[in-house]
C-alpha positions in Angstrom: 0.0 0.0 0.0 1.5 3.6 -0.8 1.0 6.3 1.4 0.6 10.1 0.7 3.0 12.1 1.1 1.8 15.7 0.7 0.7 17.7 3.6 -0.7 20.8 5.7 1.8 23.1 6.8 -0.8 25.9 7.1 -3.5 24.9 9.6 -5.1 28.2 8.4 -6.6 26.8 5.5 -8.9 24.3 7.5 -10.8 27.2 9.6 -10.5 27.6 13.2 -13.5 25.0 14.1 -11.3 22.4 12.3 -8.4 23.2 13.9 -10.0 23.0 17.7 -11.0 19.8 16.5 -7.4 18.7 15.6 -6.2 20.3 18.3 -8.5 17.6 20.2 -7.2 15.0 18.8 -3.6 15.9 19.5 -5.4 16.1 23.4 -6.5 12.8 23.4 -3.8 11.4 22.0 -1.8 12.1 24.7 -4.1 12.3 27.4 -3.5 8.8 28.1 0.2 7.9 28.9 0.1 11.9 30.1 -2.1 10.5 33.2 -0.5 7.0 33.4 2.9 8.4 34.7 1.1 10.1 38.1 -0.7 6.8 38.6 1.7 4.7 38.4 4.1 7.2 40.5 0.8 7.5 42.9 1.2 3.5 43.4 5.1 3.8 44.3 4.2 6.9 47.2 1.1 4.7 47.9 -1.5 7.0 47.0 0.7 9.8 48.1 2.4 10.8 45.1 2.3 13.1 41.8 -1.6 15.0 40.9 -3.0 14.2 37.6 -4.4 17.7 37.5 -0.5 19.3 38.3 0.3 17.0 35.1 -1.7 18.3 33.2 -1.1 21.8 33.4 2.8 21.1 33.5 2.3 19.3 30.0 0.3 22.4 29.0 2.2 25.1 29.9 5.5 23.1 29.2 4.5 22.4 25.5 3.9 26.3 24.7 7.0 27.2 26.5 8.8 24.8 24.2 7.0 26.4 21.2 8.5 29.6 22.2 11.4 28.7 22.6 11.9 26.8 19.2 10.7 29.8 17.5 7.1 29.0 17.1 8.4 26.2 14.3 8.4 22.4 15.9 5.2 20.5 15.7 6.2 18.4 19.0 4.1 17.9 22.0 5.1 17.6 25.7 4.2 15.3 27.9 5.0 13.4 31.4 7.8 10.8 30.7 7.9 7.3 31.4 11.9 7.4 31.7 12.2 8.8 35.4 9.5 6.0 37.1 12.6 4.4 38.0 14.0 7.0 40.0 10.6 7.5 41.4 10.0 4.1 42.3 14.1 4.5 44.1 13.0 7.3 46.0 9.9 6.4 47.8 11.6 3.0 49.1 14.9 5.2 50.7 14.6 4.5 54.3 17.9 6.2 55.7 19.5 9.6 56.5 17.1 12.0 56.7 14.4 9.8 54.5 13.9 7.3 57.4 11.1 8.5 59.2 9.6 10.5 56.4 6.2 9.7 55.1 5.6 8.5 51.3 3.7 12.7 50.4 7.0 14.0 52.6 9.5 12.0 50.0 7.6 13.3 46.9 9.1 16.6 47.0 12.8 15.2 46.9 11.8 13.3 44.2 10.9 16.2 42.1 14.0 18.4 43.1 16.0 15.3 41.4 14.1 15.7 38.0 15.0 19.5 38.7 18.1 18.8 38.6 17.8 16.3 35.3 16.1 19.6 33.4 19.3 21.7 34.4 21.2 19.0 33.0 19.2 19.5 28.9 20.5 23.0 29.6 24.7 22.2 30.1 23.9 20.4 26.7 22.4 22.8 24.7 25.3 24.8 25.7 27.5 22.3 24.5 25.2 22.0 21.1 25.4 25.6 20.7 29.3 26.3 21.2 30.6 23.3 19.2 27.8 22.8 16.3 25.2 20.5 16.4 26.7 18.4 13.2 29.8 17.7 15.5 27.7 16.6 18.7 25.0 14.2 16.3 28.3 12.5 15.3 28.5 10.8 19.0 24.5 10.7 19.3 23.7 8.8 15.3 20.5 6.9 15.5 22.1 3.7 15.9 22.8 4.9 19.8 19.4 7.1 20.3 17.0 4.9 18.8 17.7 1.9 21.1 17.1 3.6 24.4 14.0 4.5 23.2 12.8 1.3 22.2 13.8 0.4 25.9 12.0 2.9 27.3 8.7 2.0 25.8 9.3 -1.9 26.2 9.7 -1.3 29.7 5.5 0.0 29.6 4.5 -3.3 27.0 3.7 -5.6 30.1 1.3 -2.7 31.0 -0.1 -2.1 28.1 -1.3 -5.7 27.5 -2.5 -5.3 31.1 -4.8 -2.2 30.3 -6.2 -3.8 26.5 -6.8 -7.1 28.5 -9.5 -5.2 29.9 -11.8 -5.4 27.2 -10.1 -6.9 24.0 -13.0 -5.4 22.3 -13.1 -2.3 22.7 -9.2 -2.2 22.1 -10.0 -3.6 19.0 -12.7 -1.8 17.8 -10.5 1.5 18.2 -7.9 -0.2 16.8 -9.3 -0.8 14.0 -11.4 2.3 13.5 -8.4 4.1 13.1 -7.2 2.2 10.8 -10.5 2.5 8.7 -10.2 6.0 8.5 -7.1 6.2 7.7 -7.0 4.6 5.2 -10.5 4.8 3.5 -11.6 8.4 5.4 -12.9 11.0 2.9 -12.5 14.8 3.9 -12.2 15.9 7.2 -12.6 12.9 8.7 -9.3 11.3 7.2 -7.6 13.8 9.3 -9.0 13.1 12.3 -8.7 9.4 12.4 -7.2 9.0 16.4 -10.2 11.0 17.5 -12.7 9.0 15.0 -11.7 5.8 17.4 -12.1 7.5 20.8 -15.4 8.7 19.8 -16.5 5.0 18.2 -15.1 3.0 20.5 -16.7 5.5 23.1 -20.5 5.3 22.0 -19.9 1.0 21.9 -18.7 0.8 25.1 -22.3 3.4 26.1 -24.1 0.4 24.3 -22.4 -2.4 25.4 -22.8 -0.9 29.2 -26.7 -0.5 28.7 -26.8 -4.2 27.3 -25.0 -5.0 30.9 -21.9 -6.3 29.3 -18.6 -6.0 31.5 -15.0 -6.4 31.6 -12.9 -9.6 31.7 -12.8 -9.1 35.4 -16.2 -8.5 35.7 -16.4 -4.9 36.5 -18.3 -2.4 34.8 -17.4 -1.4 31.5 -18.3 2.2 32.1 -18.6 4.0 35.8 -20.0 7.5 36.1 -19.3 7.3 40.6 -16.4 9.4 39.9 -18.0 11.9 38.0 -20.8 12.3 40.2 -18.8 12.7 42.9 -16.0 15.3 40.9 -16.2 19.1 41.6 -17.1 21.2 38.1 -14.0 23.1 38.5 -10.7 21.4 40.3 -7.7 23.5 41.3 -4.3 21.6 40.5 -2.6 21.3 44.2 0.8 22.0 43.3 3.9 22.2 46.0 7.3 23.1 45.9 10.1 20.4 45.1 13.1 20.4 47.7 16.6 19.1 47.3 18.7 15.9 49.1 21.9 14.4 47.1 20.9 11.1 47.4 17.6 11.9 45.7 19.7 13.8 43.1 22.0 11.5 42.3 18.5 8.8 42.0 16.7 11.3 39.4 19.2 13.4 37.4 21.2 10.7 35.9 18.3 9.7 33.9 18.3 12.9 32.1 20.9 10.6 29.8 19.0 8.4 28.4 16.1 10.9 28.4 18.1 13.4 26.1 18.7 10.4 23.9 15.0 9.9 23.9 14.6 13.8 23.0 17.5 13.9 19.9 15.4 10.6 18.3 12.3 11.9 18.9 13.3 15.9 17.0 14.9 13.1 14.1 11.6 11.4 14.4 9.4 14.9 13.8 11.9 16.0 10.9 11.6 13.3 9.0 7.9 12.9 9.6 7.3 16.7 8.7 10.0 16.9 5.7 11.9 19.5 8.0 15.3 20.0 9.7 14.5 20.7 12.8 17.5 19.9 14.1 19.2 22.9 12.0 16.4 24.9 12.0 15.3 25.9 14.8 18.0 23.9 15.9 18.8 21.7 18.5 20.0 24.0 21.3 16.8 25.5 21.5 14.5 22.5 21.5 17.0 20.8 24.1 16.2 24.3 25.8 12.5 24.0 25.8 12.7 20.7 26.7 15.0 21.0 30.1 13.3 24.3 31.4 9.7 22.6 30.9 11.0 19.4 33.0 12.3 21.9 35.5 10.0 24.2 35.9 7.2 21.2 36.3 9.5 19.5 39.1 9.4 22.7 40.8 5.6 23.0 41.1 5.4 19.0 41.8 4.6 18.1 38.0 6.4 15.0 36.3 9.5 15.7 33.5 7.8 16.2 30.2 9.2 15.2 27.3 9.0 14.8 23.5 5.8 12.5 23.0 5.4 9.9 20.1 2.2 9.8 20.4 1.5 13.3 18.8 4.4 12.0 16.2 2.1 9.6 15.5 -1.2 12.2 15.0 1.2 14.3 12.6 1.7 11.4 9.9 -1.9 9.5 10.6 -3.1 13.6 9.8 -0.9 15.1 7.9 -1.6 18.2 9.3 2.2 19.6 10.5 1.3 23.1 11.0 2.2 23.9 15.1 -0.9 25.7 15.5 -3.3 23.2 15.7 -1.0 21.9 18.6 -1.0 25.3 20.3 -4.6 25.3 20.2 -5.0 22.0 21.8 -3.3 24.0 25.1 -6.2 25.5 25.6 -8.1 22.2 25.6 -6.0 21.1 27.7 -6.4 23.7 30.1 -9.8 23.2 30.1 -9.8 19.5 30.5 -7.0 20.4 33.7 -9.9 22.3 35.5 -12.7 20.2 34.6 -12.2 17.8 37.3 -15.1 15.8 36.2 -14.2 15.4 32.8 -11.3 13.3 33.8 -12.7 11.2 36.0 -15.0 11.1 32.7 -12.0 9.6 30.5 -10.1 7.8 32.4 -12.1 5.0 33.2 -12.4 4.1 29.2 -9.5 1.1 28.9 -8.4 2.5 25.4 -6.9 5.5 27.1 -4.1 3.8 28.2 -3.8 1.0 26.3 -4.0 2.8 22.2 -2.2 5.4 23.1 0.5 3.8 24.9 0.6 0.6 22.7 3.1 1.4 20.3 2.8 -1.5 17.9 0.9 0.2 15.3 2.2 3.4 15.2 5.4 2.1 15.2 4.1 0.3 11.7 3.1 3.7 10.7 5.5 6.0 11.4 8.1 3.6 9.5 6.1 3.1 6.5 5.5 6.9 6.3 9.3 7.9 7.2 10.6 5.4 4.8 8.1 6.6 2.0 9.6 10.6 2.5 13.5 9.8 3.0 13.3 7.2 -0.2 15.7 10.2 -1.9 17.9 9.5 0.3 19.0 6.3 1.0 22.2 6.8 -1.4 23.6 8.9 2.0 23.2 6.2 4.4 21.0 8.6 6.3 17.4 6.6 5.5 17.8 3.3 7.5 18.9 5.4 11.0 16.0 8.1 10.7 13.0 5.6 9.9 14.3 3.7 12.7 14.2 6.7 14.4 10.8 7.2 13.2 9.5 4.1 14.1 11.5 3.7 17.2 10.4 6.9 19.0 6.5 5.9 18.8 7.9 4.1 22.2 8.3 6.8 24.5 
């Protein structure tokens, strides 16, 4: 099957409605593994760890910072990062020094102060991007040494994955599949919107299939409104200040490594899937810039790091839309959806949220295909084998 090639780089053209509406689908998209990471950190502090809501906004504010900061020019999306539940997970089990008779909430705050650190760390290397070139630094960092650690990272969240779609095989299916329908045989504006086609299907079968008293594997209900009723209208993120200890520095900040690999394979990923050097242009000093100061400045407020998602990577060639507005405008969805404390207690019972979106299987299909298909003119350079792996590889992140 060929794919097309030929995209939007002018989200003007579409109107503003249809742009709110891609910016939705950009939300959804990573709505998902964006709320995982607090959950799963929540289980480490047992029940006493990162706010879903403080996520939220940090991935919100953090993505327009980084769109500042790269001049406005990089379709990318940030997002809470699966890299650092490691040093999480280190830091609620320290039981010595001053961590010994400290509660799980009272460790949280160390924790944080560590990724602070890690985000200072994306700053010494923008530096060392910006004094010495960036053609110099890639040199050390090819694909063959980025797109690995990526692959890791994401393999690490597969066992969960397969957790969450075990759920209800059905419904993973059926919003499996419906993006795949309209990708491929969408007509108009709904070939553009694909991602948000199966959230909304698999949505109104899951309403049926709860009114025909079907339920999960495990027996539970498929759909449970308890949380909604029970949400306020309006929630106000509870945010805290992060504090620093050298053992909880020396747990978190050393991941920044393998995190600013993940970043350099996921700007390779984006060029190739938009047909722009983003790594020259805006370059990447700045988006290791944007990157770093949105991890820090979340820690500091007692958000997750963000990062670079694949997710949105993923929306960008299933759309073809690769104009950054549309993204921007999904911040103020985002926003929205941060406030609106029921409407996330509305989402995140639905088992595709975590399981599509974090399953990287398929995109990972996709994004080669479609990064192989643009670099094709290039393969005589050696340069097409590293960035579709890049491509594909970074759908893990």
């Amino acid at each position: 099957m060929k794919f097309r090639v030929e995209g939007i780089y002018d989200a003007k053209k579409l109107g503003i409605p249809q742009m709110l509406i891609l910016g939705l689908q950009h939300m959804f998209a990573m709505f998902g593994a964006t709320i995982l990471v607090p959950i799963l950190v929540n289980n480490y502090f047992h029940g006493e760890g990162l706010s879903i809501q403080v996520t939220l906004f940090c991935a919100g504010f953090g993505t327009l910072l980084f769109h500042v900061l790269t001049k406005l020019k990089v379709p990318a999306f940030l997002g809470s990062s699966f890299a650092f539940l490691g040093g999480f997970a280190t830091v609620a089990e320290l039981d010595t020094g001053i961590f010994a008779n400290m509660s799980y909430g009272e460790k949280l705050p160390y924790a944080c102060g560590g990724v602070f650190v890690a985000g200072l760390l994306y700053l010494v290397l923008a530096m060392i991007v910006k004094v010495i070139g960036v053609k110099r630094v890639m040199r050390y960092l090819p694909p063959v040494v980025t797109g690995p650690i990526i692959i890791c990272i994401g393999l690490s969240l597969a066992p969960s994955a397969i957790s969450n779609a075990s759920q209800n095989w059905i419904l993973a299916l059926i919003a499996l599949g419906t993006v795949i329908f309209f990708n491929i045989w969408g007509v108009g504006m709904f070939r553009i919107i694909p991602i948000l086609m199966g959230i909304v299907v698999s949505y109104v079968v899951a309403l049926i299939m709860n009114a025909l008293g079907m339920t999960n594997a495990d027996g539970s209900a498929i759909l449970s409104f308890a949380g909604v009723a029970s949400a306020p209208i309006v929630g106000v993120p509870k945010f805290f200040l992060c504090k620093f200890n050298i053992t909880a520095i020396l747990a978190m900040a050393p991941i920044a490594i393998a995190s600013m690999m993940e970043h350099i394979g996921d700007i390779s990923a984006i060029s190739a899937t938009v047909d722009r050097n983003f790594i020259e242009d805006p370059g990447l000093h700045r988006t290791l810039l944007g990157d770093g100061l949105a991890t820090s400045l979340s820690a500091l407020i007692g958000g997750p790091a963000n990062t670079t998602y694949g997710e949105n990577t993923s929306v960008l060639a299933l759309s073809r839309v690769y104009d950054p507005k549309h993204i921007r405008a999904s911040q103020v969805e985002i926003f929205v959806a941060d406030f609106g404390a029921d409407f996330q207690q509305a989402l995140r019972f639905h088992p595709l949220f975590r399981y599509f979106f974090q399953n990287g299987i398929f995109r990972t299909r996709v994004i080669g295909q479609e990064t192989q298909q643009r670099l094709g003119a290039r393969t005589r350079t050696g340069t097409t084998g590293t960035n579709a792996g890049h491509g594909a590889a970074t759908q893990f992140c």
